[in-house]
N, C-alpha and C positions, 0 to 999 in steps of 0.2 A: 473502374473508379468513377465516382458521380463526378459531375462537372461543375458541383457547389464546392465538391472536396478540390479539386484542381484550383480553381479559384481561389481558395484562402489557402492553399499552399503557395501560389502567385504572391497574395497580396502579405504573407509574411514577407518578403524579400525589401518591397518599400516601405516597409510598415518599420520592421528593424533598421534598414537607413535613417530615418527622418528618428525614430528612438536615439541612436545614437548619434546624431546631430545635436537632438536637442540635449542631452547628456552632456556631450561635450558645448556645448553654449552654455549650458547652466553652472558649470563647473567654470568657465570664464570668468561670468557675470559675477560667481561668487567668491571667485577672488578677489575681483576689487572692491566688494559689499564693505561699507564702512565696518559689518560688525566683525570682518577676520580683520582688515588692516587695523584695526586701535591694537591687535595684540600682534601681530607681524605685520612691517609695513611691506610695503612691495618695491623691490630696490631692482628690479629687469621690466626693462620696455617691451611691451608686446602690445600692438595697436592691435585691434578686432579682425582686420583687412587680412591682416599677418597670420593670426589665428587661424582664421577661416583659409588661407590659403592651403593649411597640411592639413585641419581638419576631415574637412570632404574626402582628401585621396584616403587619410588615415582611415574614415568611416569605412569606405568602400573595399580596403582591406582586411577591414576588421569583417562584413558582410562575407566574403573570401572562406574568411577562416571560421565562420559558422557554418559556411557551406560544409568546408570538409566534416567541420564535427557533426552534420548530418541534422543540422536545425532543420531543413530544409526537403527533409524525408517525405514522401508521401502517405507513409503509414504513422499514424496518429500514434502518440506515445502518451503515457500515461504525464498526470502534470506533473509527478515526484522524480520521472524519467526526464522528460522536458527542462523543468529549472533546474535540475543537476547539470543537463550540458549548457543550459546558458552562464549558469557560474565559470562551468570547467572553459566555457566558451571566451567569454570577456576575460577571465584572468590568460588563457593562451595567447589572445589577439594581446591584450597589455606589454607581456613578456616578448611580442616582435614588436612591439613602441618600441622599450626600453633598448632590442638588440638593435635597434635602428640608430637611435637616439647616443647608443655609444659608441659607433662604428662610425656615424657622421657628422656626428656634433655640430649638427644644423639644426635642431628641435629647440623648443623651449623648455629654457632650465625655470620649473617650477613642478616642484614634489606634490603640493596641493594639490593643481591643475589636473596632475593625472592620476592620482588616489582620487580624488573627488569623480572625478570621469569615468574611471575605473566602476565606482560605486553606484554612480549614477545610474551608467548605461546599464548594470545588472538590474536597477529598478524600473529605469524606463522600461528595457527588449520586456523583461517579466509580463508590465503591467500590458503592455503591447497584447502579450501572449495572451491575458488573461482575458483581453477586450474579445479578443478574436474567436477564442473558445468560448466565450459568453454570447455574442454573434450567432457563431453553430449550431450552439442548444438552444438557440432562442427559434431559429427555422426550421429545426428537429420539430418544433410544435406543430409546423405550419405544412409538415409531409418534403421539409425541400433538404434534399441531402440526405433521406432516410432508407436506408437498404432492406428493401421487400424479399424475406427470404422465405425459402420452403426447404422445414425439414423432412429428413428421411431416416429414418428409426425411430420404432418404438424402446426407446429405452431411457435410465433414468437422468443422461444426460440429456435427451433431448427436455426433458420434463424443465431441467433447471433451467436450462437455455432458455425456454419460454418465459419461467415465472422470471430470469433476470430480466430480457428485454421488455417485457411487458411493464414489468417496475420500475425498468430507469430508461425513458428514455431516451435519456444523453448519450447512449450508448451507440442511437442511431440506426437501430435494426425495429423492422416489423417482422414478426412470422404471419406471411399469408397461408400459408399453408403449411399441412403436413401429415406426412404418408409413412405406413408402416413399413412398407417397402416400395422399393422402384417398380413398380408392373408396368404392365401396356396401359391401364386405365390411369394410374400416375402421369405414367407418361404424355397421354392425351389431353389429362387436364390441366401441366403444365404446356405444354404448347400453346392451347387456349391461351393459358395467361398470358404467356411471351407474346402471342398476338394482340393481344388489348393491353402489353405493354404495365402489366401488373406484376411484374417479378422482374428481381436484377440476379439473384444466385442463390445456390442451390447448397444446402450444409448438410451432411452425410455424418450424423451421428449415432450411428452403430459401426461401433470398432469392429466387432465380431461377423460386417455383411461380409458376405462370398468374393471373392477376389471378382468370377464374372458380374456380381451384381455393380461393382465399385469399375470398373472397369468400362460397361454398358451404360452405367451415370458420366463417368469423366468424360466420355465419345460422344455424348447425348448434349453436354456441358460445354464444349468447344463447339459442337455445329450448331448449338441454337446461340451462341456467344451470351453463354452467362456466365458466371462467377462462379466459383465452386472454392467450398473448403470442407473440411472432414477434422472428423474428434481418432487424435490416435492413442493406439493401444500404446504398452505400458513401453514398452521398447522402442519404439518412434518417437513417443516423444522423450527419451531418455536420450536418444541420441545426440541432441544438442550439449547435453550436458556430461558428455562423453573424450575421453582422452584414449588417444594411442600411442600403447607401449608396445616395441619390438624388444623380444625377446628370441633367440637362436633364428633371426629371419620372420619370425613366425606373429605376426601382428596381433598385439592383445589390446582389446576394446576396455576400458574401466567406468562404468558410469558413476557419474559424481552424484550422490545423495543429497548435497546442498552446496551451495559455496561458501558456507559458513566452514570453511576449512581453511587450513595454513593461516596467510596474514588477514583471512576474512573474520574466524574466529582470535586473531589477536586483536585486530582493531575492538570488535564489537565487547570483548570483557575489557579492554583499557576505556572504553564507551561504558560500559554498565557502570565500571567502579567510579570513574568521577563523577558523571552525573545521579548517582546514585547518593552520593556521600553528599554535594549540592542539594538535592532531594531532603535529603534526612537534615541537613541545618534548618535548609524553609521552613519545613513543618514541625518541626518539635514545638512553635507554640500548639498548635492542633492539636500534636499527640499531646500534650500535658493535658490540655481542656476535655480531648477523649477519654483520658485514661481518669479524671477526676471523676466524672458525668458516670459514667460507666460503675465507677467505687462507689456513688453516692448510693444510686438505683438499686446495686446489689454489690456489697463487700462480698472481697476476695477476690480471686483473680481476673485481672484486666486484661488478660491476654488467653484467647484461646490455643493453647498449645498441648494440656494433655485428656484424654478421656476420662471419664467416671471412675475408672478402675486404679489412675493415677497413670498408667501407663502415654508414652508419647503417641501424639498424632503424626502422622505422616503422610507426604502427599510423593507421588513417583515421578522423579526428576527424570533426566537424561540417559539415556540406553536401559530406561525401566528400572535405574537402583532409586529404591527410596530414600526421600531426607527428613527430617525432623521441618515442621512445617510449624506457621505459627501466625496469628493474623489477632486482630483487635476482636474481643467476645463481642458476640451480639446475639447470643440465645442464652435462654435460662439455663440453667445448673442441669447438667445432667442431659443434657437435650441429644445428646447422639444416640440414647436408647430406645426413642420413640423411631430413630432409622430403621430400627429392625423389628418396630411393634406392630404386628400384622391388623388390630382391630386401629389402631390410630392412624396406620395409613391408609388402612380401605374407607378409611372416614374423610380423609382430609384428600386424598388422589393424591398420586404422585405423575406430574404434568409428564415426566420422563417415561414413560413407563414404555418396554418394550426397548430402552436405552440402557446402555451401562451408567445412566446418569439417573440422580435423584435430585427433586426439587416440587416444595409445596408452593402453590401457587397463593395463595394468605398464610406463609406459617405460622401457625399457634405460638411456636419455639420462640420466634424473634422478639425482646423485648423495646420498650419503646423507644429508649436512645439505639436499639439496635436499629431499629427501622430507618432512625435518621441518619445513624453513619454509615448503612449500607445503599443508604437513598444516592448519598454525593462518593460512595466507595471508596471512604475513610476509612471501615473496616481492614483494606488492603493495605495503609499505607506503613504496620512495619514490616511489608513483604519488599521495601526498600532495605532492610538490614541484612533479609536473603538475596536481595539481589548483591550489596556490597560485598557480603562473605562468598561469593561465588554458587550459591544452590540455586540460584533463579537468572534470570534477563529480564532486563526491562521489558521488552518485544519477544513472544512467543507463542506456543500453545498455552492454555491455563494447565494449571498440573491437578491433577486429578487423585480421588482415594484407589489405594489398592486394590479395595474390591470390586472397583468400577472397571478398572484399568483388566482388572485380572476375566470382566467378559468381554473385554474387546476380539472385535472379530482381526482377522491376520492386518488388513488392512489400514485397521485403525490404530496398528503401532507403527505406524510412519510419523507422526506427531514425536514420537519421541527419541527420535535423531538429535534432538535440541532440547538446551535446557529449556524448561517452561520459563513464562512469562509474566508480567503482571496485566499487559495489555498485549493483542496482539488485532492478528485481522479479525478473526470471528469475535471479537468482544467490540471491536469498531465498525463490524456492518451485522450488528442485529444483538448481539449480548445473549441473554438467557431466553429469548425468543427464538434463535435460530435449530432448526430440528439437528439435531447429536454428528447427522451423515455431513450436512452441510457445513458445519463449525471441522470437521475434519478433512474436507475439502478446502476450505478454504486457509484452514493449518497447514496443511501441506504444500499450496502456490506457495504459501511464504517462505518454508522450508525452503522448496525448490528453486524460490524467485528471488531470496535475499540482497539486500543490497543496502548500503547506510543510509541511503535514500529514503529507501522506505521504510526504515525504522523509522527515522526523522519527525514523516507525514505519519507514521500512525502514532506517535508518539504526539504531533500537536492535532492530532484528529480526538485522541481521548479525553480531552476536556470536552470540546463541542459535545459529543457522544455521553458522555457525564452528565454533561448541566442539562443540554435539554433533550435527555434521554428520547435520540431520535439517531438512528441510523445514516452515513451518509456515505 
């Protein structure tokens, strides 16, 4: 581990004391602020001396009990992972106030003081948090805390790995290097670097190398003391997500396909349906002004829901059954027949090509209020009535046509474990830019990775990603 990374792991421990110091100071001070006492006066003495005497041991307990929750980890968590456990974190430390506070009845009786504290110290540790990681990425620029890695495989994970580190690098990774396999000349010119102190570890991204080549790296990896990590195959890494069931003695393995199961999928559609139906009050002025704009330009129907034929559209929900799908028009009359018009698309390129996905990069198709309401992805907004009625989620895959879906390769129906989405990850790190493999890569961590959390964040990441159409 780098010795920049140890240090702001160090400097969270004071950093969250003194947050919740001043949390709880502010929440004091604003007790007695004349703007609460004109509407409740304050009828219990508490001198600041007095305050400040449980304060501190309080803080220092509460620090305690973010330890356990693992604030305090050395492996870097995401910020959606991060401000979950400091919520879960200050409401647990709150709840031993309280069990203190009734078991001793030596505390101070005031509800404000410690709802206010309460709410505080989630703002203050936060903004803490946020300094701190603004800090990191700030000496990411400067080479200090940046992990110089060399891969090993030619394969197409190693390719992404590069173009992600190379793109963000808050990430904190360099790739110095990189080899198709381990050899003896590999080997030689990593040693070099170990010597000039140009490499910290070593990432193994061919799942499919030979037990001795992975074997020859791990042994090569501990005597020259560098880092080592490896991309695993499909069973390895399913294993975390794995449950054992004995049956006659005889131990059966169950890999979980997401944790969107049991109370994960009740929570998340008791989650779609109210903020969905919230959703649909906001905008109904929008949808009015849409659906007028739209009537003026071109009467008739304001809603694309069936084809030229009269027959329904449909897009392929959850375990591959189709639903009736339906979204605000934004192409001229008749426009799904130029999909299949061989002289109109060798004219116009289809950006997809080589994809189960279709997409003109200027459509002729889209009319001009179309162009605007798919500009701010207005178009999508009565795929809030499919998320209410149960055919869609807020946070998913996008759901795709039939005959798209019907060339996917084996792999790329893991996406549809889950209902589609209106937003999800691949529409909030890259949208209709990102190539077909990678939007189904990155559908699947989520699949895999689900959590309310991260609904949450990519739920308040898709405005940014909207308005100033920029990945982040």
């Amino acid at each position: 581990m780098k010795r920049s990374e140890l240090a702001f792991t160090l400097l969270r421990v004071p950093l969250d004391l003194l947050a919740l110091l001043a949390a709880g100071t502010t929440a004091y001070y604003a007790r007695f602020h004349p703007f609460f006492t004109q509407y409740r006066a304050v009828i219990f003495d508490l001198s600041l001396e007095h305050y400040l005497s449980f304060l501190i041991p309080i803080s220092l307990l509460w620090v305690l009990v973010f330890a356990i929750a693992g604030l305090y980890s050395t492996r870097l968590k995401s910020i959606s992972n991060e401000l979950s456990r400091i919520v879960l974190a200050c409401s647990a430390s709150m709840a031993v106030v309280f069990a203190i506070s009734f078991f001793s009845r030596v505390l101070f009786d005031s509800r404000f003081i410690a709802l206010a504290a309460w709410l505080l110290a989630i703002f203050f540790v936060t903004l803490a948090r946020l300094v701190i990681r603004g800090l990191q990425r700030s000496l990411l620029r400067y080479g200090i805390g940046v992990h110089r890695i060399a891969l090993i495989g030619e394969t197409s994970t190693g390719k992404a790995l590069m173009e992600l580190f190379s793109s963000k690098a808050r990430l904190g990774f360099s790739v110095v290097a990189h080899f198709a396999v381990f050899s003896t000349s590999a080997k030689e010119t990593l040693l070099k670097m170990k010597k000039a102190d140009k490499i910290d570890e070593i990432i193994l991204v061919d799942p499919e190398a030979t037990k001795t080549m992975t074997l020859a790296l791990l042994q090569f990896t501990d005597t020259e003391h560098l880092g080592f990590r490896y991309a695993t195959d499909l069973f390895a890494s399913a294993v975390g997500r794995s449950h054992i069931h004995t049956y006659a003695g005889i131990p059966i393995i169950e890999v979980k396909k997401t944790p969107l199961d049991g109370w994960g999928a009740i929570y998340k559609r008791f989650f779609d349906i109210v903020v969905s139906f919230l959703l649909i009050l906001c905008t109904l002025p929008i949808q009015i002004l849409v659906a007028i704009a739209l009537f003026i330009e071109q009467p008739g129907r304001i809603l694309f829901s069936r084809y030229p034929d009269g027959t329904k559209s449909f897009r392929v929900g959850q375990e591959g059954k189709p639903f009736h799908y339906f979204k605000f028009r934004s192409m001229i009359k008749d426009a799904h027949k130029y999909r299949f018009d061989e002289a109109f698309v060798k004219k116009y390129g289809n950006e997809r090509e080589g994809t189960p996905l279709f997409k003109l990069k200027d459509d002729p198709r889209v009319t001009r209020v179309g162009k605007f309401i798919r500009k701010f992805s207005l178009d999508e907004i009565p795929e809030f009535y499919l998320v209410f009625i149960g055919r869609m989620s807020l946070v998913g895959p996008r759901p795709h046509l039939p005959e798209e879906v019907a060339q996917y390769k084996p792999h790329h129906k893991k996406v549809l474990t889950i209902k589609p989405g209106i937003t999800g990850m691949a529409q909030t790190s890259g949208r209709a830019e990102l190539a077909f493999e990678d939007e189904v890569r990155l559908d699947t961590y989520y699949i895999e990775h689900w959590s309310p959390w991260l609904d949450l964040y990519l739920l308040m990441k898709t405005p940014l990603v909207v308005l100033l159409k920029k990945a982040y």
